[in-house]
SEMAR-355525 format. One line per field, with one value per residue: y, x, z of N, C-alpha, C in turn; residue number from 1. Coordinates in Angstrom, 1 decimal. Layout:
// residues N
n.north = c(Y	...)
n.east = c(X	...)
n.up = c(Z	...)
ca.north = c(Y	...)
ca.east = c(X	...)
ca.up = c(Z	...)
c.north = c(Y	...)
c.east = c(X	...)
c.up = c(Z	...)
n = c(NUM	...)
This chain:
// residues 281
n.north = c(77.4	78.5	79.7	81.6	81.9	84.8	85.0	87.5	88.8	92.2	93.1	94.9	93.2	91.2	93.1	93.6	90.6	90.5	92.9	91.3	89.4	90.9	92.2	90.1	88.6	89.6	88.8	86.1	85.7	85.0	84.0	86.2	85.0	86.4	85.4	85.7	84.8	83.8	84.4	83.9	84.7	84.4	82.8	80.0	80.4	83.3	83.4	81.9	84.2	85.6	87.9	88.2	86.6	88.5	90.7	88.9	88.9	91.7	92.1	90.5	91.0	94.1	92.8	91.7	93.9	95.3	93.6	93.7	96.5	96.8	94.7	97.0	98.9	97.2	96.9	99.7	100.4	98.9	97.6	94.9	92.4	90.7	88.3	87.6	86.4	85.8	83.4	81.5	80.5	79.0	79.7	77.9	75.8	77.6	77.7	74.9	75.0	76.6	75.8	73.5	74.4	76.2	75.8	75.7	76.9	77.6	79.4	82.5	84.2	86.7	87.0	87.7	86.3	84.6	83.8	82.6	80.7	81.4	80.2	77.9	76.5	77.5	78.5	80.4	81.2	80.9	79.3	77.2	76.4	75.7	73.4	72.0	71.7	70.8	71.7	74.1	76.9	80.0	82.4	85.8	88.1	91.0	93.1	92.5	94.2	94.6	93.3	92.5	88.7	87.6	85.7	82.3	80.6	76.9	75.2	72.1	69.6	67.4	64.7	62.8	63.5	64.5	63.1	64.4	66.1	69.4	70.5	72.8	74.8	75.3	76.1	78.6	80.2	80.2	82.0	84.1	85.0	83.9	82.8	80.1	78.3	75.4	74.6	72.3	71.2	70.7	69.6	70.3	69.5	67.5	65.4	62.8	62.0	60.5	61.3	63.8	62.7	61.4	63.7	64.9	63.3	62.9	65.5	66.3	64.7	65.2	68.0	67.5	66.1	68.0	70.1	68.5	67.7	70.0	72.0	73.9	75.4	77.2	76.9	75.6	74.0	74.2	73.0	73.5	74.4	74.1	75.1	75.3	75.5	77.2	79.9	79.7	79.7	82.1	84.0	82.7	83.7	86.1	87.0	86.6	87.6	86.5	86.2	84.8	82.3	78.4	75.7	72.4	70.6	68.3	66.3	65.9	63.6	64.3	64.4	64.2	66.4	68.4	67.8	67.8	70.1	71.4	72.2	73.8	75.4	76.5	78.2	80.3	81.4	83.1	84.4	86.7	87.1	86.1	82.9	80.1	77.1	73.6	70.6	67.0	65.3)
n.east = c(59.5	57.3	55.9	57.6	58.7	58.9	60.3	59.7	60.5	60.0	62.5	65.9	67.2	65.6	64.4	65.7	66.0	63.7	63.5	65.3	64.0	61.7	63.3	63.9	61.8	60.8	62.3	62.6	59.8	57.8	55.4	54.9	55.2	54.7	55.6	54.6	56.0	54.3	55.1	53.7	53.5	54.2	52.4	50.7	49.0	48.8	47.0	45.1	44.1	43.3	44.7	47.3	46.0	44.4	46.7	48.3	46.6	46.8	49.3	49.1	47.3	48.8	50.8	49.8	49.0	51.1	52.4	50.6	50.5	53.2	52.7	51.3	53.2	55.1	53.4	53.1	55.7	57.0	55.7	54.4	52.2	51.7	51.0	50.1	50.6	50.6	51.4	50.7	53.0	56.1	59.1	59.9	57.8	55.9	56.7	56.8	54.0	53.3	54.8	53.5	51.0	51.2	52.4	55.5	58.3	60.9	62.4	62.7	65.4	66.6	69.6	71.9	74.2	76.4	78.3	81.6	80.5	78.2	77.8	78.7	76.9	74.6	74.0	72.4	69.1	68.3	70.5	69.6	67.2	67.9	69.6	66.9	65.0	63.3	63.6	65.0	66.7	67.5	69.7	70.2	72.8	72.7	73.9	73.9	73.5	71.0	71.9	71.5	71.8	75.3	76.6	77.2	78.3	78.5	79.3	81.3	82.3	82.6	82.9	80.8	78.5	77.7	75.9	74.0	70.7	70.7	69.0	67.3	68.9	70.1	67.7	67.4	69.2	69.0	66.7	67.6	69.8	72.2	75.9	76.8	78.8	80.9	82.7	85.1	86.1	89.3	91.1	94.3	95.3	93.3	92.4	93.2	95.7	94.7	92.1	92.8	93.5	91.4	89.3	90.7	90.6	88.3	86.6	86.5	84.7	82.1	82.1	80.8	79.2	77.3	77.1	75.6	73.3	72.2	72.4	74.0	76.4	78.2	78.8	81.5	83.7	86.1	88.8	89.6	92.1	92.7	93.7	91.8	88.0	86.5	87.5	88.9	87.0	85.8	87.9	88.0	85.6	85.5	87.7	86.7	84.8	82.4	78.4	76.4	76.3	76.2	75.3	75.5	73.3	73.9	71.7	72.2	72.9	72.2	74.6	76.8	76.2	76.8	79.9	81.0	80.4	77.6	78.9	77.8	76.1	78.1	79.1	76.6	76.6	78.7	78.5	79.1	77.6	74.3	73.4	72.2	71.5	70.8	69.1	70.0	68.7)
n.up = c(74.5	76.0	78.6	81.5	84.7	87.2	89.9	93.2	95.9	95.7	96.1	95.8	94.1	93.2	91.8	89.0	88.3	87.7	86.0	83.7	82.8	81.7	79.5	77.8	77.4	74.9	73.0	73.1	73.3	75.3	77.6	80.5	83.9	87.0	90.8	94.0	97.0	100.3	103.3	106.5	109.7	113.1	116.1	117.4	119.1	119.3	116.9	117.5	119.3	117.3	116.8	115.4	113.0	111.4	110.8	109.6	107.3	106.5	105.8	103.4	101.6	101.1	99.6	97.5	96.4	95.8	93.7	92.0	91.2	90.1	88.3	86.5	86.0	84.4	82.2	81.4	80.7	79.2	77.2	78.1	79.2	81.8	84.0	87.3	91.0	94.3	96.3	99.4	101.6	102.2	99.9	98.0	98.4	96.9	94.4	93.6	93.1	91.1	89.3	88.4	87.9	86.6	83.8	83.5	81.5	82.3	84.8	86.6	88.6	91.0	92.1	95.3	95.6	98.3	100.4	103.1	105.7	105.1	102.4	102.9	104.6	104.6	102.0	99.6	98.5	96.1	94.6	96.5	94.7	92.3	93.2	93.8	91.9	89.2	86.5	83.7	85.7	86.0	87.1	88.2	88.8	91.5	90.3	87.7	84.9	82.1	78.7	75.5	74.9	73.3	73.5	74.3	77.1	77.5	80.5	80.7	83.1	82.8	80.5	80.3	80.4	78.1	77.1	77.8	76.7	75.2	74.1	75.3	75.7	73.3	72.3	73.9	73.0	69.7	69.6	71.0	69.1	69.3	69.9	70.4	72.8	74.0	76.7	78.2	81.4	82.7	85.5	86.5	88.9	90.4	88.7	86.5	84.4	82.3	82.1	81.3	78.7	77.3	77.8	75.9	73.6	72.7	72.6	69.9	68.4	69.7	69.6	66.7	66.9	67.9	66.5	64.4	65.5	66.3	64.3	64.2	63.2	63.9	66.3	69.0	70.9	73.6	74.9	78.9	81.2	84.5	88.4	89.7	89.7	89.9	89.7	87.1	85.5	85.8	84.8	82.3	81.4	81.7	80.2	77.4	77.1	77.8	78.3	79.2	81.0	81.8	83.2	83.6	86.4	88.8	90.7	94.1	96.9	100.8	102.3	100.7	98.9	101.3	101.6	99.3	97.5	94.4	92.0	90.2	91.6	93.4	91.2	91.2	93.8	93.1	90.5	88.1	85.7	84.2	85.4	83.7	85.0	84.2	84.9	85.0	85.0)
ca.north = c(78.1	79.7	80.1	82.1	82.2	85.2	85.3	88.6	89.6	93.4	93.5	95.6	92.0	90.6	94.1	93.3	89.8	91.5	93.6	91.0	88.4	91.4	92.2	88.5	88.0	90.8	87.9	84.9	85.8	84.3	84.6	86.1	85.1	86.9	85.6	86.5	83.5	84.8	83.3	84.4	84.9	84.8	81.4	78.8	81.6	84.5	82.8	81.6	85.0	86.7	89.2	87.5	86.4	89.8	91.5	88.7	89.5	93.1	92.2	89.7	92.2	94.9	91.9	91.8	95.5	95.4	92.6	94.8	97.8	96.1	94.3	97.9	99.2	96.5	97.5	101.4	100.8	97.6	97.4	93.3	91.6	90.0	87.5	88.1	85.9	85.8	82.1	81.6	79.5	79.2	79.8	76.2	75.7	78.3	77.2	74.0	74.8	77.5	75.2	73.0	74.8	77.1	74.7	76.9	75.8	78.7	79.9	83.6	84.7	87.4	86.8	88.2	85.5	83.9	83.5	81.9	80.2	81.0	79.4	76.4	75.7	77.6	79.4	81.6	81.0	80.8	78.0	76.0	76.2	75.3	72.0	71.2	72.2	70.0	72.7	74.6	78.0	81.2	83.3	86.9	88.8	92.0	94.2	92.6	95.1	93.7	93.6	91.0	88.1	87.3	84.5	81.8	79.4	75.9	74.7	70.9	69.4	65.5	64.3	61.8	64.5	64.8	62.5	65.1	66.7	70.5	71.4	74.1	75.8	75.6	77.0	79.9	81.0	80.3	83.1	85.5	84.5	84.4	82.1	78.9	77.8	74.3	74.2	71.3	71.9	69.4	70.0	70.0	68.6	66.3	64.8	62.0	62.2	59.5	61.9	64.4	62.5	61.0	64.6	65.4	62.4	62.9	66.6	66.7	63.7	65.7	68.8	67.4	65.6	69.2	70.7	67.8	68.1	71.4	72.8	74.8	75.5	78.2	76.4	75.5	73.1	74.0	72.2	74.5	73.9	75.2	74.5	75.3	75.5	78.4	81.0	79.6	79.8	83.9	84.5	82.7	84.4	87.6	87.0	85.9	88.1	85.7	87.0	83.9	80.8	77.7	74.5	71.1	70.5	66.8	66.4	65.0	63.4	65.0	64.0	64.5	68.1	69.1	67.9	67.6	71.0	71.4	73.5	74.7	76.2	77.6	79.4	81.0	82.4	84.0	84.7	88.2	86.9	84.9	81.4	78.9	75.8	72.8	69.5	66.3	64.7)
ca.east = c(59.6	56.2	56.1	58.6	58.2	59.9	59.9	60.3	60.3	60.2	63.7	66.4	67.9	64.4	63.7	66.8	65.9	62.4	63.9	65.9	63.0	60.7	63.8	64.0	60.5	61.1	63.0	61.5	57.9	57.2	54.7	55.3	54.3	55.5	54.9	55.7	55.8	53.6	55.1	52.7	54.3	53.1	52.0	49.2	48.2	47.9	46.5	43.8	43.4	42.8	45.9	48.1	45.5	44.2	47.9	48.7	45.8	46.8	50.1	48.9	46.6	49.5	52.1	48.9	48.9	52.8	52.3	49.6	51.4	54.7	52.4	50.9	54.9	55.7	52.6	53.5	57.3	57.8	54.2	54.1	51.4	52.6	49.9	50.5	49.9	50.3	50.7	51.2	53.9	57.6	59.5	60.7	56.5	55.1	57.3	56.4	52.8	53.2	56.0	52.6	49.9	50.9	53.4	56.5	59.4	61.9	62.3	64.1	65.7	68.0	70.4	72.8	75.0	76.6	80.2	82.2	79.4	76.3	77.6	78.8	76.0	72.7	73.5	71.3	67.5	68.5	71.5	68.7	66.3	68.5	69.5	65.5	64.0	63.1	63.2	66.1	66.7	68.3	70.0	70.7	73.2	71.8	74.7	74.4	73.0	70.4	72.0	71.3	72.9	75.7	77.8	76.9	78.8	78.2	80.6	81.4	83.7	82.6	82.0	79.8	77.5	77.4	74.7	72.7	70.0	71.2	67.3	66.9	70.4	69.8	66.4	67.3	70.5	68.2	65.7	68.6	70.5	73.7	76.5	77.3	80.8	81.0	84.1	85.0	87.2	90.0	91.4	95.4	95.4	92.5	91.8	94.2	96.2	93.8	91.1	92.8	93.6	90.0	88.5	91.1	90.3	86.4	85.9	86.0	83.7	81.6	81.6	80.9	77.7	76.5	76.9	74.8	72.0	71.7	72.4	75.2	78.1	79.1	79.5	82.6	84.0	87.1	89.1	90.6	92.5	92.8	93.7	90.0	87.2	85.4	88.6	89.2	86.0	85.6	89.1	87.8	84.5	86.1	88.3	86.2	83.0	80.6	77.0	75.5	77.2	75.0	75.9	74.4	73.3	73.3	70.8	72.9	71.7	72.8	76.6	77.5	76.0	77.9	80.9	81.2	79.0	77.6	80.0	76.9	75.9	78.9	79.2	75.4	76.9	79.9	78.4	78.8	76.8	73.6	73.8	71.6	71.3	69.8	68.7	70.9	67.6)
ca.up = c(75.8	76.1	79.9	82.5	86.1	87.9	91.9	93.8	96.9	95.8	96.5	94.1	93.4	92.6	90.3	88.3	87.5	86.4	84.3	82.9	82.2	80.5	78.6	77.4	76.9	73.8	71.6	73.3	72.9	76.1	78.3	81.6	85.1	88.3	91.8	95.4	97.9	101.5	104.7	107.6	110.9	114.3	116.5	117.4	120.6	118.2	115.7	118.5	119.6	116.6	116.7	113.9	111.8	111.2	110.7	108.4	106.1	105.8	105.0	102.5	100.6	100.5	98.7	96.3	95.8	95.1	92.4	91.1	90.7	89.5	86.3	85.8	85.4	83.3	81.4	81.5	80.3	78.2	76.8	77.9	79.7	83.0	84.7	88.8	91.8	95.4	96.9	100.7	101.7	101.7	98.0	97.1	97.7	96.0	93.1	93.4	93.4	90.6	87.8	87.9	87.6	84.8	83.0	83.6	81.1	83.2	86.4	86.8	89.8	91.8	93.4	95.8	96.3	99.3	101.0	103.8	106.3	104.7	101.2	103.2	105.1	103.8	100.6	99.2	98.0	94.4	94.9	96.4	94.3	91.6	93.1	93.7	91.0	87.8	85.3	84.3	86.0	85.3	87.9	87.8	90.0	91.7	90.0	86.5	84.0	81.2	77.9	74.6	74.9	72.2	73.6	75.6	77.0	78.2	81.1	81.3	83.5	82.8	79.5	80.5	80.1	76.5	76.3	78.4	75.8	75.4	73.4	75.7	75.6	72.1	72.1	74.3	71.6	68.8	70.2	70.8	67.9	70.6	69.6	71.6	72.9	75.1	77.5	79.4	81.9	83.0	86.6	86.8	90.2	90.8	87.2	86.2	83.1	81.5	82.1	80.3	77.5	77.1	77.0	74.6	72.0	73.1	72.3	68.4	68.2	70.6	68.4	65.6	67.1	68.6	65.2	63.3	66.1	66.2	63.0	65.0	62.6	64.7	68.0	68.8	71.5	74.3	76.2	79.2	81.7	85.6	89.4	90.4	88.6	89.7	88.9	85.9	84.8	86.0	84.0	80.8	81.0	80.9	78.7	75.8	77.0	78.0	78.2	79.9	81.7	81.7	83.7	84.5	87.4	89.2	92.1	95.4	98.3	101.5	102.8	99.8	98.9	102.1	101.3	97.7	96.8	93.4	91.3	89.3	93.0	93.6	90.5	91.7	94.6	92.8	89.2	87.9	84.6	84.4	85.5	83.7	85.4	83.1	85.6	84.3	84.9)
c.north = c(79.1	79.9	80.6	82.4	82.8	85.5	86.6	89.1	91.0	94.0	94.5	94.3	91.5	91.8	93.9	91.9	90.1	91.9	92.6	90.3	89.2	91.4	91.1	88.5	88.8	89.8	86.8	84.6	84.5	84.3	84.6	86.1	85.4	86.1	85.6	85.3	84.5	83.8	84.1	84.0	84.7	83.0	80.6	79.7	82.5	84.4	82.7	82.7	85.8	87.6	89.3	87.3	88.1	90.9	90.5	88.8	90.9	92.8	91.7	90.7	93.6	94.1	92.2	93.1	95.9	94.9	93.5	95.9	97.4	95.9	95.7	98.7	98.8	97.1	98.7	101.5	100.0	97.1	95.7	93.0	90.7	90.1	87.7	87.0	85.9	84.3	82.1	80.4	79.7	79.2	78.7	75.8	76.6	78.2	76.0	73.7	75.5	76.5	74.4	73.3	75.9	76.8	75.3	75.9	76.6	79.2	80.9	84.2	86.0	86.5	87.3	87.8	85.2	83.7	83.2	81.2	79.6	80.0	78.1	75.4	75.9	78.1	80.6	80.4	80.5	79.6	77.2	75.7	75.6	73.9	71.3	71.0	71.3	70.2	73.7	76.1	79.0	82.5	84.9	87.7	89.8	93.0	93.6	94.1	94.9	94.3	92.5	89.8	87.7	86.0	83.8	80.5	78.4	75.0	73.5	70.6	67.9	65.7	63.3	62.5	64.6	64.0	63.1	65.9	68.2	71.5	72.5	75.2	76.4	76.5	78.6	80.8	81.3	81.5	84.6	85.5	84.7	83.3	81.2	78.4	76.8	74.1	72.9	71.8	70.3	69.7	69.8	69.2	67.8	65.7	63.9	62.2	61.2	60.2	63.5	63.9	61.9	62.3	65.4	65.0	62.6	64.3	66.9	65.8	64.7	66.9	68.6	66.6	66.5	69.4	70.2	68.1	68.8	72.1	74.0	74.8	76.3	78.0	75.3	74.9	73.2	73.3	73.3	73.7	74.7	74.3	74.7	76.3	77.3	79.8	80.8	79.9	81.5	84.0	84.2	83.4	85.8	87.7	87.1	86.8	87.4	86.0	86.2	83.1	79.7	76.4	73.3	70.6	68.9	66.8	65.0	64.8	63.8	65.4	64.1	65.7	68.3	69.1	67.8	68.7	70.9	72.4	74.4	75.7	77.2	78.6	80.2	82.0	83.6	84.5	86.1	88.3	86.3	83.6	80.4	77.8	74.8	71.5	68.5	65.9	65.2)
c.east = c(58.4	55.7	57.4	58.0	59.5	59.4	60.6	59.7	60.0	61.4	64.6	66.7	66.8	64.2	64.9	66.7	64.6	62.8	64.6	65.3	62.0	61.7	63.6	63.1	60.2	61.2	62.4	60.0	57.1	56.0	54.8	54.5	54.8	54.5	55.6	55.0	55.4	54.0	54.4	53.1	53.2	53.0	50.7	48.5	47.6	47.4	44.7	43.4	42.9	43.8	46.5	47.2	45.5	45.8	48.5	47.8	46.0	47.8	49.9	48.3	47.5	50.8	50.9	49.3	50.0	53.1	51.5	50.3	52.7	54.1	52.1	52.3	55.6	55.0	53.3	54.9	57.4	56.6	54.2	53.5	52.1	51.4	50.9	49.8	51.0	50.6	51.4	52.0	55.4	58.0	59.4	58.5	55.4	55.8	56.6	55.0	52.3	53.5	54.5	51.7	49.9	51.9	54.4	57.5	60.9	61.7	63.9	64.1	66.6	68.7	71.8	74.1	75.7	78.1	80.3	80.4	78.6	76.5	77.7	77.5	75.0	73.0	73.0	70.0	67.5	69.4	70.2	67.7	66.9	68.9	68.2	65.1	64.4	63.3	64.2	65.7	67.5	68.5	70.4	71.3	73.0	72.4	74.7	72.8	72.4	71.1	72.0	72.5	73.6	76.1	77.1	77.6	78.5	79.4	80.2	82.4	83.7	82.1	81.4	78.7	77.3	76.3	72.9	72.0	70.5	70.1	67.3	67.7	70.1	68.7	66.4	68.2	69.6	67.3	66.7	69.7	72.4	74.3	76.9	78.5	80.1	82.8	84.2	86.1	87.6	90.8	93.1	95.9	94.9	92.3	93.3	94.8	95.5	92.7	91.2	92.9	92.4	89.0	89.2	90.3	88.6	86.2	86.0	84.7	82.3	81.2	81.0	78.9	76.9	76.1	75.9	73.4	71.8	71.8	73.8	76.0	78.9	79.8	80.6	83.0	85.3	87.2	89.9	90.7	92.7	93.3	92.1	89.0	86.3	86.5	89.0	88.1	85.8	86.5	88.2	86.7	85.0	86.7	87.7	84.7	81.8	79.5	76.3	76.3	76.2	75.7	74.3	74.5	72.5	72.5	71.9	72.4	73.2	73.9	77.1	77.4	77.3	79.4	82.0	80.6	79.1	78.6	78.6	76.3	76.9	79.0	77.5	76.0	77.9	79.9	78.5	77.7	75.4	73.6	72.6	71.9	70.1	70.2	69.4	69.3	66.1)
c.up = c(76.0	77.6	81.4	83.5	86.8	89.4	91.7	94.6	97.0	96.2	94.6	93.5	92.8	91.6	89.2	87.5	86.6	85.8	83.1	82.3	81.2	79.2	77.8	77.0	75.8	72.8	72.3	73.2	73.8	77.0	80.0	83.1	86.4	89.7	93.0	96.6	99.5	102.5	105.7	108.6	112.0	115.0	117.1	118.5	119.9	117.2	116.3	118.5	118.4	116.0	115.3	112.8	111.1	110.3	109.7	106.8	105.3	105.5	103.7	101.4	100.1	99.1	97.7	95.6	95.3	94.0	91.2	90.4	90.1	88.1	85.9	85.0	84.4	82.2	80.7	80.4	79.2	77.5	76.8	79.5	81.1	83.3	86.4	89.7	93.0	95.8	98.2	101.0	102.0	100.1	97.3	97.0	97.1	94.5	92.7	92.4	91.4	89.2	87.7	87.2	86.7	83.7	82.9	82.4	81.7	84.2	86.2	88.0	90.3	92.5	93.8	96.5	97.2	99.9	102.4	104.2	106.0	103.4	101.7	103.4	105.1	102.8	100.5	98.7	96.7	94.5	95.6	96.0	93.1	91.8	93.5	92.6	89.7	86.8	85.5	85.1	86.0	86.6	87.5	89.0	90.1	90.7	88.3	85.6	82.7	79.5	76.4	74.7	73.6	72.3	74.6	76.0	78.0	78.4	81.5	81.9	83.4	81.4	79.1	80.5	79.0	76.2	77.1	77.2	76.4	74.4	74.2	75.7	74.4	71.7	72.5	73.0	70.1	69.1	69.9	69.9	68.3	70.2	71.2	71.8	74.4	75.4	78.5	79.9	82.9	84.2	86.6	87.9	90.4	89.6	87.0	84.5	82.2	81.3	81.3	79.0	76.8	77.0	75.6	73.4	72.1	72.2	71.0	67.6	68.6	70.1	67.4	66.1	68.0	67.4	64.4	64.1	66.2	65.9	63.5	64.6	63.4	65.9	67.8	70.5	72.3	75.1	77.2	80.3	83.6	86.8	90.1	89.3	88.5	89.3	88.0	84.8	84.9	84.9	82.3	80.3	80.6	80.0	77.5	75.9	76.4	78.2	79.3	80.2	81.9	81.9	83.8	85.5	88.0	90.7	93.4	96.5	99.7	102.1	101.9	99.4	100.0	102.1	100.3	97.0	95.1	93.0	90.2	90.4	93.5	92.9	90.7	93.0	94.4	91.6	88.8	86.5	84.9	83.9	85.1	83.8	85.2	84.1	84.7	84.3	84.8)
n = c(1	2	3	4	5	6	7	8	9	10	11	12	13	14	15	16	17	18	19	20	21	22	23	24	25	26	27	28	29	30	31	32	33	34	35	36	37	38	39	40	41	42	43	44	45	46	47	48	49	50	51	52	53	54	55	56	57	58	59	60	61	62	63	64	65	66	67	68	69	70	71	72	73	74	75	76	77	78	79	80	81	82	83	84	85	86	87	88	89	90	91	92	93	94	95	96	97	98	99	100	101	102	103	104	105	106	107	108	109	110	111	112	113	114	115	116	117	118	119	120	121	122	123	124	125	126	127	128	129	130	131	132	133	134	135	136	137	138	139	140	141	142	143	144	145	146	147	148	149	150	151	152	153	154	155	156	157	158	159	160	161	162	163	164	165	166	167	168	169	170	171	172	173	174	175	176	177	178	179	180	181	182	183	184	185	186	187	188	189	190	191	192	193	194	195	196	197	198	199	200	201	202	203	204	205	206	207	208	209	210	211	212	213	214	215	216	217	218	219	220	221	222	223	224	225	226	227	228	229	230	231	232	233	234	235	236	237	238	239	240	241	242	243	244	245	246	247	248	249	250	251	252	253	254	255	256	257	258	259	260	261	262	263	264	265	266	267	268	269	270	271	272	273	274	275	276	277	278	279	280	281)
């Protein structure tokens, strides 16, 4: 993991996932790269006359100056290096532009997550970058508080997923020397009793072939059980003081997003922890 890419608007929810990526970057020994996506306002008239251009250069050169002063802070406080850039665009393409051209293997975010309406029908910024994006990515809610992580758990609710590679989960725990727990979660209502009894007889096999690939004696493999996923999942997090939550996330095409949403999306709008979300693909 030798590159992190954190966005921020200058917002408190963006200075929160900053703090939480320099923190990080302490035991990852990563190298960090901040940048702030420039949308430039205004239209094809004022643009003609002159007006707008002008007014979006001076905004452009103060976003610089904010980036600037932010790496000198990082400097000042946490004595680590933070590279800075500027790119003009919407987020999803200054990401785009950014995961290439400086080989990102993480993407850290805020976020202030989303309810009734807006979760339905736009989200947040962070929920859609998460189901674009190639590369996993690591949310942080405005109100969480940066502290090492111990525990991390990885939520499945299919175990047709087990043959998704989990190297990077791995890699992150390994770094913070934070213990791993894999839950699947089996639905009481919608899941057929075949579907429970197939993650039953599944999940010791399934342990046992985490443990050999990734030297992971300590991780350890639940089955739980709920009527919906995302309150069952808050409850056991608390319960068991989870540190990190870390789902996989399947890319859906459009009639289905809307009426099937990701559950790795939802828990982004409602997380009180940070949500890494690892691409099936």
């Amino acid at each position: 993991m030798k590159n992190i890419l954190i966005t921020t608007d200058f917002s408190i929810c963006a200075a929160n996932a900053v703090d939480f990526a320099v923190q990080s970057a302490k035991y990852l020994k990563s190298n960090l790269i901040l940048i702030h996506s420039f949308e430039s306002s205004g239209s094809l008239y004022t643009d003609y006359q002159g007006v707008n251009t002008e007014f979006n250069q001076s905004l452009f050169l103060q976003a610089e100056q904010k980036l600037n002063d932010l790496k000198k802070e990082i400097l000042q406080q946490d004595g680590i290096s933070v590279e800075g850039y500027v790119y003009k665009g919407s987020l999803n393409e200054a990401l785009t532009q950014a995961v290439t051209e400086k080989n990102i293997d993480l993407i850290i975010m805020g976020t202030s997550g989303a309810s009734g309406i807006k979760e339905k029908f736009r989200g947040s910024k962070t929920a859609d970058v998460m189901g674009k994006c190639k590369i996993p990515v690591m949310a942080i809610p405005i109100e969480y508080k940066w502290k090492k992580p111990e525990k991390i758990l990885m939520a499945i609710n299919n175990l047709l997923d087990e043959e998704i590679k989990l190297d990077f989960l791995f890699e992150i725990a390994l770094f913070f020397e934070a213990q791993v727990e894999v839950a699947v979660f089996t639905d009481d209502e919608k899941d057929t009793a075949i579907t429970y009894l197939e993650n039953t007889r599944k999940i010791p096999r399934y342990e046992r072939m985490l443990k050999e690939q990734y030297h992971a004696e300590t991780l350890t493999v639940t089955h739980f059980f709920g009527h919906e996923f995302e309150k069952t999942m808050k409850d056991y997090i608390g319960q068991n003081e989870i540190d990190i939550l870390a789902m996989i996330i399947h890319k859906r095409k459009f009639p289905d997003s809307l009426f099937h949403p990701s559950l790795t999306k939802q828990m982004a709008y409602h997380t009180k922890i940070p949500l890494l979300s690892i691409p099936a693909n």
